[in-house]
N, C-alpha and C positions, 0 to 999 in steps of 0.2 A: 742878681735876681734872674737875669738870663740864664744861668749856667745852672741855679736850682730850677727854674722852671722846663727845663732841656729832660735835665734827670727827672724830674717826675713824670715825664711822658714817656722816656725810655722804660719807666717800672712799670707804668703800666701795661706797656702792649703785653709784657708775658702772660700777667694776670688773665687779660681778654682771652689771650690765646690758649689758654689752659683750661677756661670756661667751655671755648668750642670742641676743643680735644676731648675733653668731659666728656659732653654730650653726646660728642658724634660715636663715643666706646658706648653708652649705656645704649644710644639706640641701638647698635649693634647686637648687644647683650641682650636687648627686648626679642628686637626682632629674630633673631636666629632660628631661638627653640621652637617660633612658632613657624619658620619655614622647615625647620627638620621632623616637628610634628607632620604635616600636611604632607612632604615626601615619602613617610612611612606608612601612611593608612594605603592599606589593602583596597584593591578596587574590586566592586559588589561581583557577584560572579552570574551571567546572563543566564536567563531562564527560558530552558530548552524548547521550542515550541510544539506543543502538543500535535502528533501526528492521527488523525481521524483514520478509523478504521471501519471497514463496513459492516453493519449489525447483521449476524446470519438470520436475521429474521427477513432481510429487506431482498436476500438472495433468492432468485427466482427459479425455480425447475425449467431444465431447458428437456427437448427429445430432438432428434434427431433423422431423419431420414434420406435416402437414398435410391440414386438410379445411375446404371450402367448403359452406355454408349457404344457401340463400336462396330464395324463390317456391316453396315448401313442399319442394326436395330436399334433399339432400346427398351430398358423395362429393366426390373429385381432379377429377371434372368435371363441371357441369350447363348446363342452358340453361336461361335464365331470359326472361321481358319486358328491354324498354328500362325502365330506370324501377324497377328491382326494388333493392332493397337487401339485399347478400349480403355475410358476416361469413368470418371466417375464423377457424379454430381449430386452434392449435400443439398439440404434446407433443413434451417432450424426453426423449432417452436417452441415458444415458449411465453409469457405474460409480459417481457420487456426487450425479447429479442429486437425490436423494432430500434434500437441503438448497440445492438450489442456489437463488442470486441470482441477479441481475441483470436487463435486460430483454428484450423482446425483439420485434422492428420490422416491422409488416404493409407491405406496398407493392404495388400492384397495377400493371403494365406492358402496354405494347400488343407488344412480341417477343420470341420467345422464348428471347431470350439476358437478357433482364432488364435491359435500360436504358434503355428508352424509358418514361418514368412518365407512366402519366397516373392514378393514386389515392394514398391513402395509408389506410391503415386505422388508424394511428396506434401507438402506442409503449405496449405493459404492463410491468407489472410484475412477475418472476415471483418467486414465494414455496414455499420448500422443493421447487422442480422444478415446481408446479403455473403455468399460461402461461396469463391469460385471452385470453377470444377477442376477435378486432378490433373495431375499429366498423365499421355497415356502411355499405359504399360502393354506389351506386348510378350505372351507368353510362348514358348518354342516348344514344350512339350505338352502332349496330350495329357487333358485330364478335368477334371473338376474343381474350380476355385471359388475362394469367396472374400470377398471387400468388407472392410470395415471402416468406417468413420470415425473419427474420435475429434470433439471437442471439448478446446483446454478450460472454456467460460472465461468469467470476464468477473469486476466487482459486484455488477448486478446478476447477474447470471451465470447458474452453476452447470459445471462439466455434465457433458452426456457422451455415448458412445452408440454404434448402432448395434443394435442385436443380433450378434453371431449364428444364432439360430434361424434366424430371418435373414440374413444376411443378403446381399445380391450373390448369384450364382455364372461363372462363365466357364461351360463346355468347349474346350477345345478340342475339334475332332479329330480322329488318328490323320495318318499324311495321304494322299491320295495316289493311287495306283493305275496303272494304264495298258491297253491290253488294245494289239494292233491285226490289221490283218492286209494281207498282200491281195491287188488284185491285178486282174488281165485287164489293162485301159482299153482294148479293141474288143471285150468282151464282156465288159462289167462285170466278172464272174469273179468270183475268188480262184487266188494262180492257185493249180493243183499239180505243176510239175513236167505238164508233158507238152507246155507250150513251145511250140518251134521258133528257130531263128527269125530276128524282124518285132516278135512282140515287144509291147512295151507295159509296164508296170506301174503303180501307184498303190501308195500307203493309205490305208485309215489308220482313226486308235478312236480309242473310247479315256474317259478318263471319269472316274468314278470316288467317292470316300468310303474308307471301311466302315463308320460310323453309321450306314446303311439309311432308311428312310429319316427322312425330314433335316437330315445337315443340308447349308446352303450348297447351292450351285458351285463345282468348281471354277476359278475363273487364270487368267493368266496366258501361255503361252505351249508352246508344244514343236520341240524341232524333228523333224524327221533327218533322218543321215541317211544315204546309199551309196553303197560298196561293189564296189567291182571282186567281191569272195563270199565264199558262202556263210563267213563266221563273223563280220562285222570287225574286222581287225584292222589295225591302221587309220587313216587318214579316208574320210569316205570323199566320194567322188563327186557328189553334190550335198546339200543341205536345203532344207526348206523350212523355214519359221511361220508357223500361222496359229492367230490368236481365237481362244477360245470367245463363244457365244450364247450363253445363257447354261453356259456347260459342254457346250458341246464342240466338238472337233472336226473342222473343214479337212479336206481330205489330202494330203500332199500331191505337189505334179508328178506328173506321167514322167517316166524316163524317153530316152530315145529308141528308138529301135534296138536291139539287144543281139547282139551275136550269141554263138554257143559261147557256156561257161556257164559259172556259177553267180549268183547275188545277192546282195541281201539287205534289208534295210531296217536300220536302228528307231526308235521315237524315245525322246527324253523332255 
């Protein structure tokens, strides 16, 4: 009875053990398709988010205006030297300019339809409507110019430019010219030539714009040279720098006493 009760416990374990192996293949079988399903579904595709744009009805009219700088004036039009450097300064108007962006572009032109360039006063930035002013440009030849502004606007506020027609104006005068006269320092007389040994001499000059009435004052400087020849050649024998005053020219020093010979003196 032992030895049949032994073998019926050895028959059974396979039986058990075929039941679990059963099982453990059908859940497999269950489960699989529905993990290779769920691997395969397509994932939703994201919905792009709508980008707002400004209604051009909400766009406000901007203008624009303008004033020039430079050689101590200012105003829509001045005249200044060759050589001066003169800035420009915007303000915008408009119904919402009190936040406006954007920038806004100096350019200086030689006509007065505005396309012939010859500056740039360069590109700002402008902050809550406030527009700084240009950099300045400094023109080298004579003539008639004109400035324009251009702004680029912003989401609320649309582009403006200033009016070519109106535009600001800056005359730059021709170069200035200088015209001198020798005198007798023991005589105050202007030298005529027949002064004897011992005298001593002194320059004036004048210095004047071709531009004629109402250009400003010249200002700046004025060197005299004196030559021991009568043609100004070489290396002169003194110099004397003196700076003009309200236009006008202080007179150079007196030489020394002057032997026979010739002299002669430069102003530049």
């Amino acid at each position: 009875m032992v030895h049949s009760s032994k073998r019926d416990r050895h028959l059974d374990t396979p039986r058990t053990f075929a039941k679990v192996l059963s099982f453990a293949l059908l859940g497999a079988a269950l489960i699989a398709p529905s993990l290779s399903s769920l691997s395969a579904r397509p994932a939703a595709a994201a919905t792009p988010a709508a980008v707002p744009h400004p209604d051009p009805a909400d766009v406000s009219p901007t203008s624009i205006t303008t004033s020039l700088s430079g050689g101590g004036q200012s105003g829509t039009s001045i005249s200044v030297p060759t050589g001066t450097a003169v800035t420009d300064s915007a303000s915008l108007s408009g119904a919402s300019v009190g936040t406006a962006g954007g920038t806004v572009t100096y350019n200086v032109y030689a006509d007065d339809a505005c396309t012939i360039s010859v500056g740039s006063g360069g590109t700002v930035t402008v902050t809550d409507g406030t527009v700084p002013a240009s950099d300045g440009v400094s023109l080298a030849s004579a003539g008639t110019y004109y400035w324009q502004a251009s702004y680029s606007g912003d989401a609320l506020d649309g582009p403006s430019a200033s009016d070519c027609s109106e535009v600001e104006t800056v005359t730059v005068p021709p170069g200035t010219s200088t015209a001198t006269t020798v005198y007798d320092a023991g005589e105050d007389t202007p030298w005529v030539g027949t002064e004897v040994t011992g005298a001593s001499a002194f320059d004036t000059a004048t210095v004047g714009t071709e531009a004629g009435g109402g250009a400003p004052a010249p200002t700046g400087t004025v060197t005299y040279s004196f030559f021991t020849n009568g043609t100004c050649d070489g290396t002169p024998s003194t110099t004397d720098t003196v700076t003009l005053a309200d236009g006008a020219v202080p007179n150079s020093s007196a030489t020394t006493a002057l032997a026979a010979g010739s002299y002669s003196f430069a102003s530049t």
